[in-house]
C-alpha positions in Angstrom: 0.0 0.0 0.0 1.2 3.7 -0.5 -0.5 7.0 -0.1 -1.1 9.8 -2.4 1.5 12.0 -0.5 4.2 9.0 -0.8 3.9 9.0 -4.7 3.4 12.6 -4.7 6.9 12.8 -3.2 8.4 10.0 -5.3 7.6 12.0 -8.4 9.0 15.4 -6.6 5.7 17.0 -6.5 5.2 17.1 -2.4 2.4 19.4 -2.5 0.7 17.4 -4.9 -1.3 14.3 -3.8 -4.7 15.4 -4.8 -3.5 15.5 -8.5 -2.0 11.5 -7.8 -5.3 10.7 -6.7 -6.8 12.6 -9.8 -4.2 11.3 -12.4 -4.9 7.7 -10.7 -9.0 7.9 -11.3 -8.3 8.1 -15.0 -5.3 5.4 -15.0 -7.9 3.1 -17.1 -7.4 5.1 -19.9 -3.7 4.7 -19.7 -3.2 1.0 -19.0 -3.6 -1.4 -16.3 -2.0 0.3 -13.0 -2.4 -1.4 -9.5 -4.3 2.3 -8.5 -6.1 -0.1 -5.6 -2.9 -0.3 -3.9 -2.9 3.6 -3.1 -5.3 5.0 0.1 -4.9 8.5 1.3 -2.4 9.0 4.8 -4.9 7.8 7.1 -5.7 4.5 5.1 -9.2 5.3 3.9 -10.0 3.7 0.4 -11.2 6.5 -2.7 -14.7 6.8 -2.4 -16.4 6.5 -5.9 -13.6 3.4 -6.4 -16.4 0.8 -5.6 -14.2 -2.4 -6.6 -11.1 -1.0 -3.8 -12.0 -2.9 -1.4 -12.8 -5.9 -2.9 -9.5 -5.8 -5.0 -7.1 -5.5 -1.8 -9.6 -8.3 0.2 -9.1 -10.8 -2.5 -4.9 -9.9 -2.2 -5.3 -10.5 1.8 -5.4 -6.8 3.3 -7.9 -6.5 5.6 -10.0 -3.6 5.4 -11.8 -2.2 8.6 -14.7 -0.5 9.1 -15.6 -1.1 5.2 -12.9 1.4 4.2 -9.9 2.1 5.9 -6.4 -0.2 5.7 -4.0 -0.1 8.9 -1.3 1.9 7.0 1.3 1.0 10.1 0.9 -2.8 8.8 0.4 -2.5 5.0 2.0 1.4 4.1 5.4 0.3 1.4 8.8 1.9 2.6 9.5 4.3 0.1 
């Protein structure tokens, strides 16, 4: 799992996680991207991304609550 702020920083635009998240909800038109993989800081799942949940379940995260991932247990070390 990473966040919007991780990749933001990765692709040295800090300020810039919204526009991840933005660029992400049009990935389909791009290719096939593992966008499921990426939550916001706190570990909350997009919310018009119906199929998030579902996607991460079915590679063993656990979601709780119905739509937030433990980031301290699933957050990649970049």
């Amino acid at each position: 799992m990473a966040s919007y702020g991780q990749i933001a920083r990765l692709i040295g635009r800090e300020k810039n996680a919204r526009l991840v998240g933005k660029v992400l909800g049009m990935a389909e038109y791009y290719g096939e991207y593992p966008c499921h993989r990426v939550v916001n800081n706190a570990g909350r799942l997009a919310p018009y991304f119906y199929e998030q949940q579902s996607l991460l379940e079915a590679e063993g995260v656990e979601v709780k609550d119905g739509n937030c991932v433990d980031m301290r247990k699933y957050r990649w070390d970049a």
